[in-house]
C-alpha positions as CSV (number, residue, x, y, z in Angstrom):
1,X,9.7,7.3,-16.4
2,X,7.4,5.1,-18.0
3,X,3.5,5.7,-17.5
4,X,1.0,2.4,-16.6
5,X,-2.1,1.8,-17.6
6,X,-3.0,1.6,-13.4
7,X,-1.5,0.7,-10.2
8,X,-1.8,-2.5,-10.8
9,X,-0.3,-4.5,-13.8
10,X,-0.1,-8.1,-15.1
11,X,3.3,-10.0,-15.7
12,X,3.0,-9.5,-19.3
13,X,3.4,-5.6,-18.5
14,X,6.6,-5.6,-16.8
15,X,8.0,-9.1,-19.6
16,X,8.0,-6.7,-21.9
17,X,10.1,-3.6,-20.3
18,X,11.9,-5.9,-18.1
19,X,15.6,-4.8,-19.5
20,X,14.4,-0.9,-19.3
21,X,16.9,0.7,-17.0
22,X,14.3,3.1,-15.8
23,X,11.9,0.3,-14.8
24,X,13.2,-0.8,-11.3
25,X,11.6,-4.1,-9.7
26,X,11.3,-4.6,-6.3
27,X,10.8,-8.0,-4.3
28,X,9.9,-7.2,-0.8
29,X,9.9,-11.6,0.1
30,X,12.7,-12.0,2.5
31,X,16.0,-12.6,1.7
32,X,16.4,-15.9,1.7
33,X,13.4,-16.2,-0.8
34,X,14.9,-13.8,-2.8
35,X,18.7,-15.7,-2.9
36,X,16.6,-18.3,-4.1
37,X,15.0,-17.3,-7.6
38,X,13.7,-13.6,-7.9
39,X,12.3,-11.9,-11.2
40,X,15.8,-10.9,-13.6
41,X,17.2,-7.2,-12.5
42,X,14.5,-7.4,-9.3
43,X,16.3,-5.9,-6.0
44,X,14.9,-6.8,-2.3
45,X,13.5,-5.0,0.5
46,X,12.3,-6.1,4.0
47,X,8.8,-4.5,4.5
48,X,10.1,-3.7,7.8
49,X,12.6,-1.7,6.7
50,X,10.0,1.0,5.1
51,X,8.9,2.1,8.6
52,X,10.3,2.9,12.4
53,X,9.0,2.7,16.2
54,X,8.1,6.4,16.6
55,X,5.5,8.1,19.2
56,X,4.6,4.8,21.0
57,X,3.5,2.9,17.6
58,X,5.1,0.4,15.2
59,X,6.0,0.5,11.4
60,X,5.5,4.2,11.0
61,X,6.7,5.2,7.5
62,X,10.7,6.6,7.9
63,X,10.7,10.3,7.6
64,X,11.8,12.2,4.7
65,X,15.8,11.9,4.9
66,X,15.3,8.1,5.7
67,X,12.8,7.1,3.4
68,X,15.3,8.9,0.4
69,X,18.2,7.2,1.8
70,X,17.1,4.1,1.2
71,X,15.4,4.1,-2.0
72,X,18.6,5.9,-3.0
73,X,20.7,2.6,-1.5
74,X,17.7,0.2,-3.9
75,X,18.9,2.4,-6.8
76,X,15.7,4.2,-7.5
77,X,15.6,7.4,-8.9
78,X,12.8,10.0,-9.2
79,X,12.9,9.4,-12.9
80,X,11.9,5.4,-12.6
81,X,9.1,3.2,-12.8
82,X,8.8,1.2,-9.5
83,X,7.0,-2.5,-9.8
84,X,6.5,-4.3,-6.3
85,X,6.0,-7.9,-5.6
86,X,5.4,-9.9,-2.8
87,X,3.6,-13.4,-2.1
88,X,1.2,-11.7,-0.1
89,X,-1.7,-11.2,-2.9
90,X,0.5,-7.5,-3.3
91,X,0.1,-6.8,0.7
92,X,3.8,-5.4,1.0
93,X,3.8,-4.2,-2.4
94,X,1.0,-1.6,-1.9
95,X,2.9,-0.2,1.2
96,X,5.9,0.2,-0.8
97,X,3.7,2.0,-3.3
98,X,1.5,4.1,-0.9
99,X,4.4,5.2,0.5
100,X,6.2,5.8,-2.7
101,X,3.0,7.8,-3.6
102,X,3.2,10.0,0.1
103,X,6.5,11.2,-0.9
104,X,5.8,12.2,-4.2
105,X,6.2,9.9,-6.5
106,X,3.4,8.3,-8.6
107,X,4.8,6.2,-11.1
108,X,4.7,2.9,-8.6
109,X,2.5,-0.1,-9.1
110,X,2.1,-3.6,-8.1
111,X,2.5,-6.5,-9.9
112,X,-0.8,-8.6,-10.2
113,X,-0.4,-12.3,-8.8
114,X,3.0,-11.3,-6.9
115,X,5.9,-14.1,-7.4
116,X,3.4,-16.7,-7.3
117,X,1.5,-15.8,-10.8
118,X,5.0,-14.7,-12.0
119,X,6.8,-18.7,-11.4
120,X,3.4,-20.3,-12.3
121,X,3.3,-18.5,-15.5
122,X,6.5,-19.9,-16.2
123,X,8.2,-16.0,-16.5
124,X,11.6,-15.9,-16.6
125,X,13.8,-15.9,-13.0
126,X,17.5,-16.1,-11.5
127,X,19.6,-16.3,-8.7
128,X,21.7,-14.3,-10.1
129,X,22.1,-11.0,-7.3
130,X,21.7,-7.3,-8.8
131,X,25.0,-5.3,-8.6
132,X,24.7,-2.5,-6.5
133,X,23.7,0.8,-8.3
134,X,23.0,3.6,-5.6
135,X,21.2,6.3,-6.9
136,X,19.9,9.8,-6.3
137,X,15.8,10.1,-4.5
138,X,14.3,13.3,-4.2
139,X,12.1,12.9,-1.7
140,X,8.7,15.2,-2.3
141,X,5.4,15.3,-1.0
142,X,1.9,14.7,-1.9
143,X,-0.5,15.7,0.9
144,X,-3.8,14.0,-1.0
145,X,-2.7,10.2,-0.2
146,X,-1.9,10.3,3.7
147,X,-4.2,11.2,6.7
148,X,-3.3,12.3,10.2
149,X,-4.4,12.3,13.5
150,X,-5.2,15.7,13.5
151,X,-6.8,15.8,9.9
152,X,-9.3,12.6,10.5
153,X,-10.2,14.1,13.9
154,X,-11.1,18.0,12.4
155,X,-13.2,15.9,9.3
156,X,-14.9,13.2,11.3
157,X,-16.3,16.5,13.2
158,X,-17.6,17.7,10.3
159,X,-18.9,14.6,9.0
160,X,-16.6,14.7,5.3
161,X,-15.1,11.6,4.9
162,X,-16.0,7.5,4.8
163,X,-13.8,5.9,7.1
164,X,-12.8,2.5,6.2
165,X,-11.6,0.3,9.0
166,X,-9.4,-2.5,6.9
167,X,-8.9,-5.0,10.5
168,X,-11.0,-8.0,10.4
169,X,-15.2,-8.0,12.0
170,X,-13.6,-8.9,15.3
171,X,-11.6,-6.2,16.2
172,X,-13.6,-3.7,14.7
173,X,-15.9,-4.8,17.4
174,X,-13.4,-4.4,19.9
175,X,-13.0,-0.7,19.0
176,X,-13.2,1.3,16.1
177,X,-13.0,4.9,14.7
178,X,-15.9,7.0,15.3
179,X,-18.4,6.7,12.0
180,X,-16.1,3.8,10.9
181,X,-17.1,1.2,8.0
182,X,-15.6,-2.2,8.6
183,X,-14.2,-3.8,4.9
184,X,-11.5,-6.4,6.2
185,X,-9.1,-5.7,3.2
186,X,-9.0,-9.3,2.1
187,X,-12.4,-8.7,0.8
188,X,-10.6,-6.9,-2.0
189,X,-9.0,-10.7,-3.1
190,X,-10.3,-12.9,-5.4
191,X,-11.1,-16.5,-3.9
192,X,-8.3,-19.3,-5.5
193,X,-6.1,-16.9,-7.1
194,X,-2.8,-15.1,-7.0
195,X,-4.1,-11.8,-8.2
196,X,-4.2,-8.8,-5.7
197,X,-7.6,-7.5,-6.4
198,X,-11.1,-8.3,-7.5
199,X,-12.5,-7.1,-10.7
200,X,-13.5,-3.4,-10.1
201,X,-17.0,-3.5,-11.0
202,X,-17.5,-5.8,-8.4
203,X,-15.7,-4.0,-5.4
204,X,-17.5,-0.7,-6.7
205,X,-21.0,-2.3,-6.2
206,X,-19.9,-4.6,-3.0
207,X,-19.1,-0.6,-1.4
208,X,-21.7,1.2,-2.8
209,X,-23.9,-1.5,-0.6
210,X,-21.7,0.0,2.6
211,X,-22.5,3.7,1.1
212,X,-19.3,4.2,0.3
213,X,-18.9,5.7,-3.4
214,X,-16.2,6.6,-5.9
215,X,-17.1,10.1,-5.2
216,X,-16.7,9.8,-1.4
217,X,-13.3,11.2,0.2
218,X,-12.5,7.9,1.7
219,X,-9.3,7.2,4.4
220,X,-8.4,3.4,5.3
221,X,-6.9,2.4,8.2
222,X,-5.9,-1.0,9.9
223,X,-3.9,-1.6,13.2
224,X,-0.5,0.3,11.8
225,X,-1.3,0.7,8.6
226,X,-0.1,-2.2,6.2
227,X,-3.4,-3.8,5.4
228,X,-4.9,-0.5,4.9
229,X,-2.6,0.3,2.4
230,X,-3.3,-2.4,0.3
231,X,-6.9,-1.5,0.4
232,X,-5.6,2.1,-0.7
233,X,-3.9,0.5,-4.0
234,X,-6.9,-1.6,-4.9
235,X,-9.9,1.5,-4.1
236,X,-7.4,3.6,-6.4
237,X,-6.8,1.1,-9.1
238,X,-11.0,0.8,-9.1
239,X,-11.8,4.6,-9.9
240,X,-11.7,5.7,-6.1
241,X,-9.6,8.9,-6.5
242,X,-9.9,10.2,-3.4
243,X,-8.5,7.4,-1.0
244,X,-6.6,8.3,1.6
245,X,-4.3,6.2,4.0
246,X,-4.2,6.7,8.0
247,X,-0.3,5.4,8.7
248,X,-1.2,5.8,12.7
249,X,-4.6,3.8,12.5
250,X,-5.9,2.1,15.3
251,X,-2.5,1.9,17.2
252,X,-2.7,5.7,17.2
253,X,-5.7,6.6,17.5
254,X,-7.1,4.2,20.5
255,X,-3.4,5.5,22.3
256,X,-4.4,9.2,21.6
257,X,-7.6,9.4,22.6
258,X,-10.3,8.3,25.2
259,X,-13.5,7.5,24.8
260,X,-16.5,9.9,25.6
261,X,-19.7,8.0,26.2
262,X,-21.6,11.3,26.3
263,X,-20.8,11.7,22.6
264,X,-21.0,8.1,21.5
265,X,-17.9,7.3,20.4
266,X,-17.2,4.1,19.5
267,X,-13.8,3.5,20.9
């Protein structure tokens, strides 16, 4: 396993370990993108295939025994290095990532710029398709990265953590979690460029504005949870350490509970 500098790293990062066996690439573009050109030793994922329909909403993140099964079938092993790229300024990347992370395993990044950067940079490519190498996953656990249901509702209570509703100004005025901060996540991306995230400086002083601080405990949600994580990756990479990520969101949370105008709540 190879430690990086952050969760996010630049194409010259991954150029120079790209024939390490124990650095495993992943290209979650679809397939036919991927047939096409693809970064050398890269293997492919369909973002959809990270989650399930489960308890009325969408794209839930597979359970244990699933989730190992198939990073077993990509050929990732505990003891790897996992880049992600996308053409989605890292959007599917950071869920393979977060969700990497939920289960244990930290040593996952995203690549900066995605695909894009990489074939503008003129980085080396093929068509060439990865034998198959399944491997063995241990899937564990690590309880700081993911929120519930039941977790957000018992803190919101008590007043301890900065939501950070990821959806875009409209629908968080449509409904929103109670206390919530709206941040549409493509705030995070810089204007005319590849790159997944905005220099942290400036997203640390853009959210201290909100009142939301590197100190804060902080959980981002969305609709089902994909944009949120990609806010998750970028807060991290920018010295937020305690950024959590609410895989139900909105499509939980608005199903699960009704509004009580007595008590405000914003729903």
């Amino acid at each position: 396993m190879i430690k990086t500098p952050n969760l996010i790293v630049d194409p010259e990062w991954l150029v120079e370990r790209i024939h390490d066996r124990s650095v495993r690439t992943v290209d979650l573009r679809d397939r036919d993108a991927f047939a096409d050109r693809h970064i050398p030793g890269a293997v492919q994922l369909d973002l959809e295939d990270l989650g399930e329909s489960r308890g009325g909403c969408e794209n839930v993140l597979l359970p244990p025994a699933s989730f190992k099964a198939l990073m077993a079938r990509l050929g990732i092993t505990d003891r790897d290095t996992v880049v992600a790229y996308d053409e989605q300024w890292g959007l599917a990347s950071a869920r393979l990532v977060w969700a990497l992370h939920h289960y244990g395993h930290q040593a996952a990044v995203v690549l900066n710029g995605g695909w894009d950067r990489w074939q503008e940079e003129g980085r080396p490519s093929t068509a060439e398709l990865p034998p198959e190498t399944p491997a063995g996953f241990k899937a564990g656990a690590d309880p700081a990265v993911s929120a519930d249901y039941e977790w957000i509702s018992a803190t919101v209570a008590r007043g301890d953590v900065r939501l950070l509703d990821t959806r875009t100004q409209a629908e968080f005025d449509e409904g929103h979690l109670p206390g919530a901060t709206c941040w549409d996540w493509f705030n995070a991306v810089p204007d005319g460029s590849w790159n997944c995230s905005r220099d942290p400086d400036e997203l640390r002083s853009e959210l201290a504005e909100l009142g939301v601080h590197p100190s804060d405990e902080i959980v981002a949600y969305c609709r089902s949870g994909m944009r949120a994580a990609h806010t998750y990756v970028v807060l991290r990479h920018a010295g937020f350490p305690r950024v959590r990520l609410y895989d139900g969101s909105w499509q939980e949370w608005s199903m699960r509970r009704e509004p009580d105008p007595a008590k405000g709540d914003d729903l």
